[in-house]
C-alpha positions in Angstrom: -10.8 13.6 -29.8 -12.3 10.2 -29.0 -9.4 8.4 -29.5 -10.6 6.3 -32.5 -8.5 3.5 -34.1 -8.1 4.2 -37.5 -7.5 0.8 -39.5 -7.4 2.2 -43.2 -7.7 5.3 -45.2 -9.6 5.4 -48.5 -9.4 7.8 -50.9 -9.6 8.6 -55.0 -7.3 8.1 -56.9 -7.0 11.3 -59.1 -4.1 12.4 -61.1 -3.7 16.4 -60.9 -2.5 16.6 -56.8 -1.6 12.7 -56.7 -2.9 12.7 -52.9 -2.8 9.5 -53.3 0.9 8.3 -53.5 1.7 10.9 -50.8 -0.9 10.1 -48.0 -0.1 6.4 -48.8 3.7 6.6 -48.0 2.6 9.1 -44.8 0.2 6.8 -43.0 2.2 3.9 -44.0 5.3 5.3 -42.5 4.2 7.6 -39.5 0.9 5.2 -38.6 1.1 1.8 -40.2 -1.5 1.8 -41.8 -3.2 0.9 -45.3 -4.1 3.4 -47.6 -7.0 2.2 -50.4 -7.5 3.8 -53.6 -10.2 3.9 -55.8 -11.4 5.4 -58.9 -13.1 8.1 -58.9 -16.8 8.0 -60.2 -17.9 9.1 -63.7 -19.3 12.3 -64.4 -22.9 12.9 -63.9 -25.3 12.6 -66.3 -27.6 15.0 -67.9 -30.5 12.3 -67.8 -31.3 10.7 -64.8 -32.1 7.1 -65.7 -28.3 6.8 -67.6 -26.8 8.4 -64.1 -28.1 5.9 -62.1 -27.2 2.9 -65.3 -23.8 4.7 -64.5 -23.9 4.5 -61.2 -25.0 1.4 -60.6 -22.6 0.2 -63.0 -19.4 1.6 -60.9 -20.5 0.6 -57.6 -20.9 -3.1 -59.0 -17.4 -2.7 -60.5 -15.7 -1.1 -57.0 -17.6 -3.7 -55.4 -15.2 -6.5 -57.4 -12.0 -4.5 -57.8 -9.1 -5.8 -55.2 -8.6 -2.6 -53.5 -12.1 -2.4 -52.3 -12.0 -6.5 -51.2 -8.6 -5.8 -49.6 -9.7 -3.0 -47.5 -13.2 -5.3 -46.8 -10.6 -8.0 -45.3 -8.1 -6.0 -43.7 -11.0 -4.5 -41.8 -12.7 -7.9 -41.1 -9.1 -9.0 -39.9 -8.6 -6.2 -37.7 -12.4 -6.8 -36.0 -11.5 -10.2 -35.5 -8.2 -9.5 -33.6 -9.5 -6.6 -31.6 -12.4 -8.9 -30.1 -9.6 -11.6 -29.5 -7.9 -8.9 -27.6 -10.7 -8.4 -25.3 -11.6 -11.8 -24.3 -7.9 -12.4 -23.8 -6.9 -9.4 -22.2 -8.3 -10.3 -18.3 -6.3 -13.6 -18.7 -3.3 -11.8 -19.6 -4.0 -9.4 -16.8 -4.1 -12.1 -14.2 -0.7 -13.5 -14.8 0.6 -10.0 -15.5 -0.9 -7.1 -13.3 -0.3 -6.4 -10.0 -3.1 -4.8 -8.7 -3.4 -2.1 -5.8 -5.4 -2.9 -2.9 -6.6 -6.3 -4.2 -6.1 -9.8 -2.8 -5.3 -11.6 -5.9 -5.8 -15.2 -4.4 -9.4 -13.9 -4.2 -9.6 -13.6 -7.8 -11.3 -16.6 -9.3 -11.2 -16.1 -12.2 -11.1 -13.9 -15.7 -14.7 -12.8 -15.1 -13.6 -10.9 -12.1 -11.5 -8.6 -14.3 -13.5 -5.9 -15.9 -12.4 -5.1 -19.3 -12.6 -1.7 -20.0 -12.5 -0.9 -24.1 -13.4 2.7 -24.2 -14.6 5.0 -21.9 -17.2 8.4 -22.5 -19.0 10.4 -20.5 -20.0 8.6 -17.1 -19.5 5.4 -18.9 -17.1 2.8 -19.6 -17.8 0.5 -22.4 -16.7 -3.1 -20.7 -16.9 -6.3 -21.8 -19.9 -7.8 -21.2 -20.7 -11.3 -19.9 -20.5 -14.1 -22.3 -23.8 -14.8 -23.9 -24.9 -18.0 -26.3 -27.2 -14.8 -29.1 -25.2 -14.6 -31.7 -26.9 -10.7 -31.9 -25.8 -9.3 -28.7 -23.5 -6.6 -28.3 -20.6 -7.9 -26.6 -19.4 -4.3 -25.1 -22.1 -2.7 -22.3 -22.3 0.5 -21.1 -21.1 0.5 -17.3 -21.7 3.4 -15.5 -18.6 4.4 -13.5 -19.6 4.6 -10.1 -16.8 4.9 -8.0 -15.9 8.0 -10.5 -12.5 6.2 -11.1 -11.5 6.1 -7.9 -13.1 9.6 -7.1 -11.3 11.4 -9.9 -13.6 11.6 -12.6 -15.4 14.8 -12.5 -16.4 15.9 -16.4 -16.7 13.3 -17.7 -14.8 10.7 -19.4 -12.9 11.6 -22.4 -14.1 15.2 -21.8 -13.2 17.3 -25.2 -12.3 20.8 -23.4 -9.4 18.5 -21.2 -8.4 16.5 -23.9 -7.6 19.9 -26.0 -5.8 21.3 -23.1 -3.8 18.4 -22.4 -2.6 18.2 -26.6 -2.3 22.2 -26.5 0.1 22.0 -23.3 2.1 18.8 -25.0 2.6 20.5 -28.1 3.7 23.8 -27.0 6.2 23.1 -23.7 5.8 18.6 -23.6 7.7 18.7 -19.7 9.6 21.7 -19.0 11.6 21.6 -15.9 9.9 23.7 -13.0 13.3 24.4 -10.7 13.2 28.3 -10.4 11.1 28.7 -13.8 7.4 29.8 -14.2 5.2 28.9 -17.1 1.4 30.1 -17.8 -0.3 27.2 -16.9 1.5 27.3 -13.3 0.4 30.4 -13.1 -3.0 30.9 -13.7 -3.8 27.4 -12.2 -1.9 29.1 -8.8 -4.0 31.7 -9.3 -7.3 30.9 -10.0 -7.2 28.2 -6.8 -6.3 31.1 -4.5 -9.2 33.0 -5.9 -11.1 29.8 -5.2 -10.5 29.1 -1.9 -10.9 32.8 -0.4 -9.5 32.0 2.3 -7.4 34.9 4.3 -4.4 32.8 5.2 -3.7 30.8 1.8 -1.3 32.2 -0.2 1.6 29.9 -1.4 1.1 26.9 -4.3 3.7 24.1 -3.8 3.2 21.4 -6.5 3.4 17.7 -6.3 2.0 14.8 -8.4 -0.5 13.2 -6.5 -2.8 13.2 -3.2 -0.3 11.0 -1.3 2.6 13.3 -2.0 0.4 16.6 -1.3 0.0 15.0 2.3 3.6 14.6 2.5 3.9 17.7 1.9 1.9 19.1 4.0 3.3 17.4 7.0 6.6 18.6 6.4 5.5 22.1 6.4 3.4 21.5 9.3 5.8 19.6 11.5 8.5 22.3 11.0 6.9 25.0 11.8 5.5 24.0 15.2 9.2 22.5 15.5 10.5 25.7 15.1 8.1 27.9 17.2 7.9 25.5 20.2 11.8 24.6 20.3 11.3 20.9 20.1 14.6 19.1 19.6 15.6 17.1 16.3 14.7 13.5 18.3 11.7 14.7 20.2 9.5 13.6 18.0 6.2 14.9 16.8 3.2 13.5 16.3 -0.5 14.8 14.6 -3.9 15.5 16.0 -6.4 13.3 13.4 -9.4 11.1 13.9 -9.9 7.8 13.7 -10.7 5.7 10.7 -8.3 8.5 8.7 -6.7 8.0 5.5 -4.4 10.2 4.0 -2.7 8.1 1.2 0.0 5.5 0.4 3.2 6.5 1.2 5.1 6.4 4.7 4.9 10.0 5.9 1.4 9.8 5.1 0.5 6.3 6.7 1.9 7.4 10.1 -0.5 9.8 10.3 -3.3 7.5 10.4 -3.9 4.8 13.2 -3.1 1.8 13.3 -5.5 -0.4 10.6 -6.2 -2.7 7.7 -4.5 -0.6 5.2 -0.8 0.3 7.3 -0.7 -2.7 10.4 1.3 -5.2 8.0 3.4 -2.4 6.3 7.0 -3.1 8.0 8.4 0.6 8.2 4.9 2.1 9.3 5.0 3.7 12.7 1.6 5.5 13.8 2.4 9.1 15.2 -0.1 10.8 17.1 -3.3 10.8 18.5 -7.0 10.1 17.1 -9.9 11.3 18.0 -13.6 9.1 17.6 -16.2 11.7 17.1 -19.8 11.8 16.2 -21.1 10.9 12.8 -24.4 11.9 10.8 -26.6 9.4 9.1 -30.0 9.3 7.5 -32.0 6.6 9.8 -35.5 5.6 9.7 -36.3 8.6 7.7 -34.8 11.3 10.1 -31.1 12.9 10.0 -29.2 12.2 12.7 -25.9 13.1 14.7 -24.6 9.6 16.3 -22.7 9.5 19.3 -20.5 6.2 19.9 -21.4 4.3 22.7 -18.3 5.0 24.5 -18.5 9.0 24.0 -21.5 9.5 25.0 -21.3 10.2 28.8 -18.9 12.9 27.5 -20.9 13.9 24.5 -24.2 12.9 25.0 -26.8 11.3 23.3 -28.0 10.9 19.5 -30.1 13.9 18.4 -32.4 13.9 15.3 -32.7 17.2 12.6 -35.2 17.9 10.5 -32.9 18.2 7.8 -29.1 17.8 6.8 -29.0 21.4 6.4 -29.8 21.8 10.3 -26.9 19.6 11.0 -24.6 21.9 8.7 -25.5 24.8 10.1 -22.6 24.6 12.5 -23.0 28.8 13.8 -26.7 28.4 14.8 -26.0 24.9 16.9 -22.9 26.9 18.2 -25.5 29.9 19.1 -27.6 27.0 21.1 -24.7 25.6 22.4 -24.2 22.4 21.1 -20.1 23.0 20.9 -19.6 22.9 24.2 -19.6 19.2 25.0 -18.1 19.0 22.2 -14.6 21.5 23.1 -14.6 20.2 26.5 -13.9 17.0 25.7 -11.5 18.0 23.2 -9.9 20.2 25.7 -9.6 17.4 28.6 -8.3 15.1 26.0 -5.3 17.1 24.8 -4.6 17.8 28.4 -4.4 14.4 29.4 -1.8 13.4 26.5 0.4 16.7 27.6 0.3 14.9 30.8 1.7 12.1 29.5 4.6 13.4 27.5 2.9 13.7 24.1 4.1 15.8 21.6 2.2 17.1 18.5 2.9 18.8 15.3 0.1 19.3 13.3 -3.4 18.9 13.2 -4.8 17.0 10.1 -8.2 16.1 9.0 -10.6 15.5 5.8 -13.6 18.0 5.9 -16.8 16.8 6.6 -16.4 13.3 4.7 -13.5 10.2 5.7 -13.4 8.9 2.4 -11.1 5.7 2.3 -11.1 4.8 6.0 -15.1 4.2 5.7 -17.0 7.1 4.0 -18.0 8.4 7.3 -19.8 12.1 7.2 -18.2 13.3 10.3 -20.5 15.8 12.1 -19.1 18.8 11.5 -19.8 20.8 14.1 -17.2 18.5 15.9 -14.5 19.2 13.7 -15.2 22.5 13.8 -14.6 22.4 17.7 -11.5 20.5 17.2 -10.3 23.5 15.1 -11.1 25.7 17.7 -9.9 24.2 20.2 -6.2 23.7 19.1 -6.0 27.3 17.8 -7.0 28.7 21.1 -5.0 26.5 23.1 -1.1 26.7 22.6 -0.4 25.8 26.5 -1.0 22.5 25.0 1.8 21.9 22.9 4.5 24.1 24.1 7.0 22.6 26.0 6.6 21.9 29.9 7.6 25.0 32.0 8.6 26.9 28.7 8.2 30.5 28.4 5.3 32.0 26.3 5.9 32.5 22.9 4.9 35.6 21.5 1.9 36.0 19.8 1.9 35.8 16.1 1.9 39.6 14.5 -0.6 38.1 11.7 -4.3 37.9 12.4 -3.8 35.0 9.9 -1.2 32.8 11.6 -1.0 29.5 12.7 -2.0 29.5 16.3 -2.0 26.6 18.5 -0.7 24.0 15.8 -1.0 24.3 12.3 -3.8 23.0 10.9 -3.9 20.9 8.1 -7.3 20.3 5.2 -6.9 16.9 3.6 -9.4 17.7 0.8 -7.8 15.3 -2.0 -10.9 13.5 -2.3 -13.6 16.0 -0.8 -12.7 19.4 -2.2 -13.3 20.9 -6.0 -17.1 20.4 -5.8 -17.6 17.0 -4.7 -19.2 17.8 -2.2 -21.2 20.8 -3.6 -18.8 23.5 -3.3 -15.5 24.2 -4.5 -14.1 23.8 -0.6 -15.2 22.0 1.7 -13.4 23.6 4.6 -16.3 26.3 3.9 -18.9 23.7 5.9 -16.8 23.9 8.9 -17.0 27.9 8.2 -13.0 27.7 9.3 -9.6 28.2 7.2 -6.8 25.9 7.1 -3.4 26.7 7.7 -2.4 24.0 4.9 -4.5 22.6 2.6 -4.5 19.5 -0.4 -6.2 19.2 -3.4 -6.2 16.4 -6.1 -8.5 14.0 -7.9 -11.0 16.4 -9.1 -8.2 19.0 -9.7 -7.8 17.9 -13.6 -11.3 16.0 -13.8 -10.0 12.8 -14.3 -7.6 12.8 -16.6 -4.0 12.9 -15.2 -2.3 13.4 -11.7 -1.4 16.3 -10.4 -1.8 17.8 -6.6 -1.1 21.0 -5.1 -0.5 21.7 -1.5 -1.6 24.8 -0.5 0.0 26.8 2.6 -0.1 30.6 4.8 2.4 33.1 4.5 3.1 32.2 7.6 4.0 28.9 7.1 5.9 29.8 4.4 8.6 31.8 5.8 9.0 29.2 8.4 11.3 27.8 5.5 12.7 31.0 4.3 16.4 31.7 5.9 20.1 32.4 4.1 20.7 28.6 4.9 19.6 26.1 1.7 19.0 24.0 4.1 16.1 25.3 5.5 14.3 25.0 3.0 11.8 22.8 2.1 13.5 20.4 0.0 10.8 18.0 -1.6 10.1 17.8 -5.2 9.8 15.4 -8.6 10.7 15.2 -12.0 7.3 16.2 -13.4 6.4 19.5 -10.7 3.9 21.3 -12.4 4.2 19.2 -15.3 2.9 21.9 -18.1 -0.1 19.3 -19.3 -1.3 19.0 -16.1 -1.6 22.2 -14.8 -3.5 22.9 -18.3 -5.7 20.2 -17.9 -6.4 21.7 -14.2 -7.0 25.6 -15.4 -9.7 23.8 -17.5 -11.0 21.2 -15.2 -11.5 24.4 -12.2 -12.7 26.8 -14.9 -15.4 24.4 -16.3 -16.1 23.8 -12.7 -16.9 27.4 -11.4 -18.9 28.0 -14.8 -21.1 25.0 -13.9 -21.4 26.5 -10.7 -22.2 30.1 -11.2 -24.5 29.2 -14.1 -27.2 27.0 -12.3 -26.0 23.4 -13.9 -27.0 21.8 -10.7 -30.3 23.3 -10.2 -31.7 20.2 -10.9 -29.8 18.3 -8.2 -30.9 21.4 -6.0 -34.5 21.2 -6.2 -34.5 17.1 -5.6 -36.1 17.6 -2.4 -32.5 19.4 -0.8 -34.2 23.1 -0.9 -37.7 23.2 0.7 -40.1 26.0 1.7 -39.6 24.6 5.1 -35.9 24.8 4.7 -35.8 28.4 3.5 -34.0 29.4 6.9 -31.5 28.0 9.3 -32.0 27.7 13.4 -30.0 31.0 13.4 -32.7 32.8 11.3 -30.4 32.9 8.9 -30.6 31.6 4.9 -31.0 28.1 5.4 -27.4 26.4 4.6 -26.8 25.4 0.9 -26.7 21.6 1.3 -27.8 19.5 -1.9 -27.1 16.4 -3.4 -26.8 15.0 -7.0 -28.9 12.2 -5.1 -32.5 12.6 -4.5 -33.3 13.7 -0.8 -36.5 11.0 -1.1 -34.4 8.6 -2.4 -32.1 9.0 0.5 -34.6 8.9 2.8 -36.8 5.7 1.5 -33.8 3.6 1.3 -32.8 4.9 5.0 -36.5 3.3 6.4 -35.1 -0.5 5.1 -34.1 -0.6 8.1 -33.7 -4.7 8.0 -30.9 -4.0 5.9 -30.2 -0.2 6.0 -28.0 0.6 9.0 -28.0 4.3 7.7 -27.0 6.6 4.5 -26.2 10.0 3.5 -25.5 12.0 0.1 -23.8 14.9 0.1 -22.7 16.9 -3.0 -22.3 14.5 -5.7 -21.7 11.4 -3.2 -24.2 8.6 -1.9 -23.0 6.1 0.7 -25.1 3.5 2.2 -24.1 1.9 5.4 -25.2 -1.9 5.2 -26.4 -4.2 8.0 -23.7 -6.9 8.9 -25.6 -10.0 10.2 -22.6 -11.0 12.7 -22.3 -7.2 13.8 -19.4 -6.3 12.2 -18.5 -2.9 10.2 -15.8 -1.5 8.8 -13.1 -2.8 5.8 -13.3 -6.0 6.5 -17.2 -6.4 6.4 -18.5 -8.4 3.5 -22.4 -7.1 3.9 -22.3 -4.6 0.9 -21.2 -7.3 -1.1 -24.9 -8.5 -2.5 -25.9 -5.0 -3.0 -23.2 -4.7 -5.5 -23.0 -7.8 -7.0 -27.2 -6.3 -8.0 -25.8 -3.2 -9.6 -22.7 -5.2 -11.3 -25.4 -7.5 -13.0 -27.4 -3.9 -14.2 -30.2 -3.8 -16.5 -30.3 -6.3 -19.3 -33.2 -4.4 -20.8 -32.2 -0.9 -20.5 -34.1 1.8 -23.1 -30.3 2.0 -24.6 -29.2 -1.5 -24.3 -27.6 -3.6 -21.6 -25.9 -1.6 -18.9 -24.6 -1.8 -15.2 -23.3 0.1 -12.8 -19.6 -0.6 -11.6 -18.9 0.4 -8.4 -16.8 -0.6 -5.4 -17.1 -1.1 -1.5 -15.8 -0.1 1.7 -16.6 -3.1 3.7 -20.0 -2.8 4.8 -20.4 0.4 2.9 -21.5 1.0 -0.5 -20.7 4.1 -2.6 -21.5 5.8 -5.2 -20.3 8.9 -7.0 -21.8 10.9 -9.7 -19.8 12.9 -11.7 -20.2 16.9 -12.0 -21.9 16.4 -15.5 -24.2 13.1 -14.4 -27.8 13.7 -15.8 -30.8 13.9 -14.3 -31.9 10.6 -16.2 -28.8 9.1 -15.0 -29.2 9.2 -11.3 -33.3 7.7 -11.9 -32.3 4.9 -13.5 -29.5 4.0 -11.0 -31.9 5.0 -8.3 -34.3 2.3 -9.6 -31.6 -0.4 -9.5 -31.0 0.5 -5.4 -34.5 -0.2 -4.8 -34.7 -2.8 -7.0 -31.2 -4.4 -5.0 -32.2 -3.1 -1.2 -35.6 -4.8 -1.8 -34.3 -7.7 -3.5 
């Protein structure tokens, strides 16, 4: 279960089932490695003080014999190469590894490689940093706060996945999925569905990994506004997004982000469509605010401050005071203006509430709840100049306007509180992607979700109309069990109150009890305390602005020379505190390992991070912020 290295096998050596000669030729044959015998010990005596002579007598004899001295030296050998192993391996990994999004002529070194031996829990066990004491430990427990690349979710090494995963290997291993149907398939298709309760979902299509979902997704999207608007195979289409976007790796799903840091130096990338900048929410000086860039805000006005995050979620009662409006006019006007000039567009396609990669920006949502809106009521403004009016769709639940498109590979399955987090934006998605969190951690898989709708847009007599994407591995049988586990372990935390602790952090207040629309105040928590966020948001020397949402904390750094984004280097010091942890923790050295976003620092609990946890990494923030 915890994936152990066995190094030898001792056993007696007894006569009547002669274990011994069998389990040595197994092990040595199947496992490589050493079986020990030894004799078994004498019968007990009657009288005490001749069973302990006896005793005493065979341990000092086993003590001597060669088997037990063997097995004492094999294991002494095996220690010995196993810590040579790990103060070699970064070396090795240097001249070896090719590491994604990494500079490697920034690397200076082996001590800029963590060394991961083991991992458990929320922790890795990593190498730590040479020392001259002969007494300590030379592993550490590093707490992993980037949630391996935001996939961890139960924990490392989690025993309910790990069973699920050997149960799905032993009974299919890969099974091809062309035409074929296996239970895990299944009831993972199934239970997401459920999950999502959303009226317009209803098709699974599976893929192997967030970047793939996206693609995906476009190419459903993209054909059926083809279709329905009659745009010609080389008028091409483009997407509705917003800036700083980042929907993964591969080409499809680079062109549907603007030009940046991550695509500009790719050679085939070619940006398609059309991004919108839009207002943000931070934590500043104590008070939650909606920020409106400079450049928006004769269009959008100014910044406004909330009492709480909840106020700023509760996207029906600022609708009901009419805080949309600004918001859909300019949307409106915007979208005319590219018509104007010849632009086509295909899809829209946007990551609820959160922009992970592109910046961790908490995007207000009210905004992207307008965008929504807008599109769907609008199809004047992507049909084709002078063309007749389509019909409307049959289906209260049909695409309208363009399709629209849910990147929630990072920000769905509870990250952010909930198990969607189209639900903040109280809207549905057309299409919708879901990854990371999907398995817990523990091995890719994605699904792309998508309406009847868009489904038959596919479905003719001609094989060529359909949609003709897929790998070797689709719904690879130990993934989707992994998955069924990962979202059933999920919705039990959920229904049974496992975050009530997070809850009652300072997130659900007396004062909080009901919305602006007199409604139950929006359920809006954070692993993260709310005080925390808040203290650290009146540094404002250093604190440009935070927010936690869900299980996610991101800190927005100051940048003496005024600059944000990637290529910042002002969360670096913050960091660098956490990396060098707690030398005197209650349980032994530890750190937090964690990674940046230019002049952003983030953090990420897992669903099954403690209480204790999140104190003791809130002390080292203070401790780095005040530093």
């Amino acid at each position: 279960m915890r994936g152990y290295d066995v190094e030898s096998v001792v056993l007696f050596k007894e006569d009547k089932y002669q274990n011994f000669s069998y389990l040595s030729e197994y092990f040595a044959e199947h496992h490589n490695v050493p079986v020990a015998g030894v004799i078994e010990p004498p019968e007990r005596k009657s009288n005490l003080e001749e069973d302990v002579r006896a005793m005493s007598q065979y341990y000092e004899e086993q003590s001597q014999d060669g088997n037990t001295t063997n097995v004492i030296s094999h294991l002494d050998s095996r220690h010995e190469e196993r810590i040579a192993s790990l103060n070699s391996m970064a070396t090795e990994a240097l001249q070896n590894i090719w590491y994604p999004f990494a500079q490697h002529s920034l690397f200076t070194g082996p001590k800029d490689i963590n060394v991961i031996d083991s991992a458990h829990g929320d922790y890795f066990q990593t190498l730590a940093p040479s020392s001259s004491s002969q007494t300590d430990s030379l592993l550490r427990a590093s707490f992993d706060g980037s949630a391996s690349w935001w996939t961890q979710g139960l924990g490392h090494a989690n025993p309910k996945l790990t069973l699920a995963a050997a149960y799905a290997a032993g009974r299919y291993g890969h099974v091809m999925f062309a035409g074929g149907i296996h239970r895990p398939a299944a009831e993972l298709s199934s239970r997401l569905l459920k999950g999502m309760n959303s009226p317009r979902l209803n098709r699974v299509f599976f893929s192997d990994n967030g970047s793939t979902g996206i693609e995906v997704a476009l190419k459903m999207g993209l054909r059926a506004a083809k279709l329905r608007y009659g745009w010609a195979a080389e008028e091409k289409l483009g997407v509705v997004g917003l800036k700083g976007s980042y929907h993964g790796d591969t080409i499809g799903a680079m062109d549907c982000s603007e030009p940046s840091g991550y695509n500009e130096k790719v050679e085939w990338y070619d940006g398609k469509g059309h991004w919108f900048d839009y207002p943000t929410v931070l934590c500043v000086g104590g008070k939650w605010r909606v920020n409106v860039p400079e450049e928006l805000r004769q269009a959008l006005g100014e910044d406004a401050d909330f009492g709480s995050l909840s106020e700023i979620f509760d996207v029906r009662g600022r609708e009901e005071k009419g805080h949309h409006l600004r918001y859909e006019a300019f949307i409106r006007e915007t979208l005319e203006r590219l018509q104007k000039q010849g632009r086509r567009f295909g899809s829209v396609i946007i990551e609820p509430v959160v922009l992970g990669a592109g910046g961790m920006a908490l995007v207000d949502p009210l905004f992207q709840r307008a965008l929504v809106n807008v599109v769907r009521k609008s199809p004047d403004l992507f049909r084709k100049p002078n063309a007749p009016i389509e019909e409307s769709p049959s289906s209260p639940t049909a695409w309208t306007g363009l399709p629209i498109i849910f990147d929630e590979v990072f920000t769905g399955l509870y990250r952010l509180g909930r198990f969607t987090s189209s639900s903040f934006l109280e809207t549905y998605a057309d299409i919708s992607v879901h990854a990371k969190l999907l398995t817990g951690g523990l091995v890719p898989l994605c699904t792309t979700l998508a309406s009847e709708d868009i489904f038959e847009t596919f479905n003719s007599p001609d094989k060529t109309d359909a949609l003709l994407h897929g790998h070797s591995y689709t719904a690879h049988p130990v993934g989707c069990q992994v998955a069924v586990e990962s979202v059933k372990e999920l919705q039990r935390m959920d229904t049974s109150g496992s975050w009530n602790w997070a809850k009652s952090q300072g997130w659900t207040t007396p004062e909080a009890s009901s919305s602006a629309s007199g409604q139950p105040a929006v359920d809006i928590w954070s692993t993260w305390p709310r005080n925390l966020v808040e203290d650290l948001s009146r540094q404002t020397d250093r604190v440009a602005g935070i927010w936690a949402l869900g299980s996610v904390l991101a800190i927005h750094v100051k940048d003496a020379a005024g600059s944000t984004g990637y290529f910042s280097d002002a969360a670096q010091s913050l960091r660098d505190g956490l990396i060098a942890g707690d030398a005197e923790g209650v349980n032994g050295s530890w750190n937090v390992h964690c990674r940046v976003l230019g002049n952003v620092l983030y953090l990420m609990a897992s669903q099954k991070t403690t209480e204790e946890s999140v104190a003791q990494i809130s002390l080292l923030l203070r401790k780095g912020l005040n530093a």
